[in-house]
C-alpha positions in Angstrom: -19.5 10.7 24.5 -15.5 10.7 24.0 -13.1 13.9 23.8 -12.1 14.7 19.8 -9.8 17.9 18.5 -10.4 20.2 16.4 -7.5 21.2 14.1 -8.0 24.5 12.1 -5.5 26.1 14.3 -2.7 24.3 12.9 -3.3 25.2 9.3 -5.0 29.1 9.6 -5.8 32.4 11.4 -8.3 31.7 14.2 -9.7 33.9 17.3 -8.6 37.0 18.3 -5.1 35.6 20.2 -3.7 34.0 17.3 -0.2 34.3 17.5 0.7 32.7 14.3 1.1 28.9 12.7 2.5 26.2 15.0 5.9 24.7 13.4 5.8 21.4 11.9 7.7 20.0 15.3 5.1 21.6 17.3 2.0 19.6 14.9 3.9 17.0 15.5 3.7 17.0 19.0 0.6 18.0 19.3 -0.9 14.9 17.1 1.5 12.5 19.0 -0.1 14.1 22.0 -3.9 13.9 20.7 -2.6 10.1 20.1 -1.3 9.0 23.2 -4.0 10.6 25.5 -6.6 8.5 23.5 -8.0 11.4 21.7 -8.2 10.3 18.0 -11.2 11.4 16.8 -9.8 14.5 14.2 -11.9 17.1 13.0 -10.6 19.7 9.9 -11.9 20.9 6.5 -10.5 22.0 3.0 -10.8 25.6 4.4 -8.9 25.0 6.9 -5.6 26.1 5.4 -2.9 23.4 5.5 -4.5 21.4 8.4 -5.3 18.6 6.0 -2.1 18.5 4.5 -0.2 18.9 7.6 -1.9 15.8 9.3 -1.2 13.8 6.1 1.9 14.5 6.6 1.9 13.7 10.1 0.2 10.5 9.2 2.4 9.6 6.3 5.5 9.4 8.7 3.9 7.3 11.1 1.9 5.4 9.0 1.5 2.6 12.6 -1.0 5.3 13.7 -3.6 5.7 10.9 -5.4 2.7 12.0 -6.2 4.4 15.4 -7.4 7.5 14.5 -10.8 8.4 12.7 -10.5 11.2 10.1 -13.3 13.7 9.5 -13.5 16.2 7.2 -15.9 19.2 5.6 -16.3 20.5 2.1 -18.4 23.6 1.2 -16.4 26.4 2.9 -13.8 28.3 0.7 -10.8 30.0 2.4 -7.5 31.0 1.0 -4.5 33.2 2.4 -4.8 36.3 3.0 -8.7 36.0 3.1 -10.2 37.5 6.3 -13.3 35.4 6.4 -13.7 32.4 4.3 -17.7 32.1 2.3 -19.5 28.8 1.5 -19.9 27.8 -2.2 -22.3 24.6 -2.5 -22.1 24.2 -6.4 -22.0 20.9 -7.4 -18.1 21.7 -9.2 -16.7 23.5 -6.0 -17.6 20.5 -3.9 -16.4 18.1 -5.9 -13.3 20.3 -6.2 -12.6 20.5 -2.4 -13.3 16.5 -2.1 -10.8 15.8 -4.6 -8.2 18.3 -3.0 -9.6 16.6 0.6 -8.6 13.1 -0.6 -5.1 14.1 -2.0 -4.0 15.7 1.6 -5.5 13.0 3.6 -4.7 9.4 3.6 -8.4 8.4 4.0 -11.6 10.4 4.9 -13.6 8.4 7.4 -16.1 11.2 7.6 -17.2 14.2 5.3 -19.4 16.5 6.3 -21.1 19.3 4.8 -19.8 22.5 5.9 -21.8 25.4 6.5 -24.9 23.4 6.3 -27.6 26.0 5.9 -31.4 25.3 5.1 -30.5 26.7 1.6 -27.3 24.6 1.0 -29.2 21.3 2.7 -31.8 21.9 -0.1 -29.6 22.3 -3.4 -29.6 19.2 -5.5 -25.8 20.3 -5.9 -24.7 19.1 -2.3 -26.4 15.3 -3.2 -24.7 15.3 -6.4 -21.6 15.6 -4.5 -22.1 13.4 -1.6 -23.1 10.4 -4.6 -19.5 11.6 -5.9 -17.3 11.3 -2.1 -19.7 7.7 -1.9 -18.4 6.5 -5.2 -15.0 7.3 -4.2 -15.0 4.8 -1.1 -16.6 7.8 1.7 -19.2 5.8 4.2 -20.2 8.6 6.0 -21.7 11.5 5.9 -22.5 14.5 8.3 -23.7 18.2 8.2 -22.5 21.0 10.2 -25.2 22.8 11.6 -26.4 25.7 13.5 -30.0 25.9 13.6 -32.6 23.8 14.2 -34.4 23.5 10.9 -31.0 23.2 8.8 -30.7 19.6 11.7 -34.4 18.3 10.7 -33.6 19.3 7.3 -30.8 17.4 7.0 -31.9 14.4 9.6 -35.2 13.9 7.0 -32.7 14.1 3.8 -31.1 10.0 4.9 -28.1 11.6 4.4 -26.7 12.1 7.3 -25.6 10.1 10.5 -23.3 12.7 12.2 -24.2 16.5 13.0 -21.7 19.2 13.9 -23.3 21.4 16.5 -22.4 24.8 18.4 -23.0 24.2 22.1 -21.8 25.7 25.2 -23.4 27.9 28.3 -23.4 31.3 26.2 -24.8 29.7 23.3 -27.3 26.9 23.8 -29.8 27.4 20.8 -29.3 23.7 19.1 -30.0 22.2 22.5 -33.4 20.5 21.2 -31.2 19.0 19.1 -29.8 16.4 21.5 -33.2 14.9 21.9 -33.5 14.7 17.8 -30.1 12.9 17.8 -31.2 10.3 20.4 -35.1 9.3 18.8 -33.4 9.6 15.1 -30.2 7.6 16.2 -27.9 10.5 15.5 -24.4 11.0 16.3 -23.4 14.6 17.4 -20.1 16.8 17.3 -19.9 19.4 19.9 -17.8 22.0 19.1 -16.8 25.4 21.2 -17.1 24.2 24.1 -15.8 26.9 25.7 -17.7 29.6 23.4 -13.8 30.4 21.2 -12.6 31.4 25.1 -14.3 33.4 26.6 -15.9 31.0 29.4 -12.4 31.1 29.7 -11.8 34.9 30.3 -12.4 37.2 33.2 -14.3 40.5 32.5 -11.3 42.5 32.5 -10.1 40.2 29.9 -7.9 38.2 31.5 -7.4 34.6 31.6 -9.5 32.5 34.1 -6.5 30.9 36.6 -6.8 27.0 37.0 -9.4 24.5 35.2 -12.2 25.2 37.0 -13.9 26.7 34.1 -13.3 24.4 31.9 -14.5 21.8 33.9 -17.6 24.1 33.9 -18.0 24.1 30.7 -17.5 20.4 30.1 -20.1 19.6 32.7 -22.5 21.2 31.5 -22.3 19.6 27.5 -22.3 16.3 29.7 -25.4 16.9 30.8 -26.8 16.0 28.1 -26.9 12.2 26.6 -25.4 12.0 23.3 -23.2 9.4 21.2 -20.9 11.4 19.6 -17.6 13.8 20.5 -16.8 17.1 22.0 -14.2 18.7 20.2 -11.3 21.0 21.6 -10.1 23.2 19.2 -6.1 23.6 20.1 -2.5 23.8 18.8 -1.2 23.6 22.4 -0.3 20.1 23.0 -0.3 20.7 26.1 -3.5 22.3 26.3 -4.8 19.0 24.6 -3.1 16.8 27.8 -5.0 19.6 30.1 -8.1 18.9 29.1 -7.6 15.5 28.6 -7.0 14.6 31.8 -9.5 16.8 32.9 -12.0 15.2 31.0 -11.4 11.4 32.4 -11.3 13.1 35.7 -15.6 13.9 35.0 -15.3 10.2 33.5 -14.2 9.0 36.7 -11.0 7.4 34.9 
């Protein structure tokens, strides 16, 4: 399992201490960053506000980098400003909508997942339709993000699907059978919140935990388990990003 980054806090709202957009220097910096520590594995969506088009950008002006980064995506979640809480929409037009938008931001899509990848959405002949769409548009591969158990097997028995997106950390450990599903079906897995949106971070009277002891906690304990695939850290500190980049070769023995 490698480190990847999650990047929906460059482009929109997200937890309860967002302070606001980074600037375009401060993307910048954090994607040179993600880059040089070897962490190049780049999670967004199309409801991610302008993350997509911000890393296109990013990528656009340092075109030398694309070929060391790997560029996943989602469709099936719909957010705009000034939304407080974005919905999924699985029709076969919104999808194909969102891909289209997707591949105009991005230079290239390397993965597409399905985003909010419910047992109802997984069964709607609408998400296929679409996925035969992003396939005839040069998209190899295909993933759903998932947060129950019966949405994974649903999706694992569609032969859809090589990746799934995953919730998994010590306050929230319900999708751990799916580790063992990944491994006999030959799965590849995206761990994200690791540290449960912050607050493995957080002391009970709501202040910061000191040091990187908890994070190390937390990263210990999604290592545990045996799994090809990524843990992604959600930032838009790119120094957060170095912190728990070294932190995590440090557990690699690196």
């Amino acid at each position: 399992m490698h480190l990847g980054l999650g990047l929906i806090e460059i482009g929109r709202p997200w937890g309860a201490g967002w302070a606001g957009l980074p600037s375009e220097e401060q993307v910048q910096r954090l994607l040179e960053a993600a880059v040089e520590e070897g962490v190049t594995f780049w999670d967004t969506a199309s409801s991610y506000g302008c993350s997509e088009e911000r890393i296109g950008r990013f990528l656009q002006e340092r075109p030398e980098l694309l070929g060391r980064v790997t560029l996943a995506t989602k469709f099936g979640d719909v957010w705009e400003p000034g939304m407080e809480e974005s919905y999924g929409d699985h029709s076969h037009a919104a999808l194909v909508r969102s891909l289209d938008r997707s591949l105009a931001r991005l230079p290239r899509i390397d993965l597409l997942q399905v985003h909010r990848a419910t047992e109802e959405a997984l069964r709607r002949e609408d998400v296929y339709r679409a996925l035969e769409a992003a396939r005839r548009r040069g998209i190899a591969e295909f993933g759903a993000s998932v947060k129950t158990m019966e949405a994974a097997r649903i999706a694992v028995e569609s032969g859809w699907f090589r990746w799934l997106q995953i919730p998994y950390n010590p306050l929230r450990q319900e999708m751990a059978p799916v580790f063992a599903l990944a491994r006999e079906r030959g799965i590849r897995l995206l761990v994200n919140r690791p540290f449960a949106e912050g607050a493995l971070l957080m002391n009970p009277d709501g202040r910061p935990v000191e040091g990187s002891e908890a994070r190390r906690r937390a990263f210990e304990f999604i290592r545990a388990q045996a799994f090809d695939g990524f843990v992604l850290v959600g930032t838009k500190s790119a120094q957060h990003l170095r912190e728990n980049a070294r932190l995590w070769r440090e557990l690699e023995g690196i």
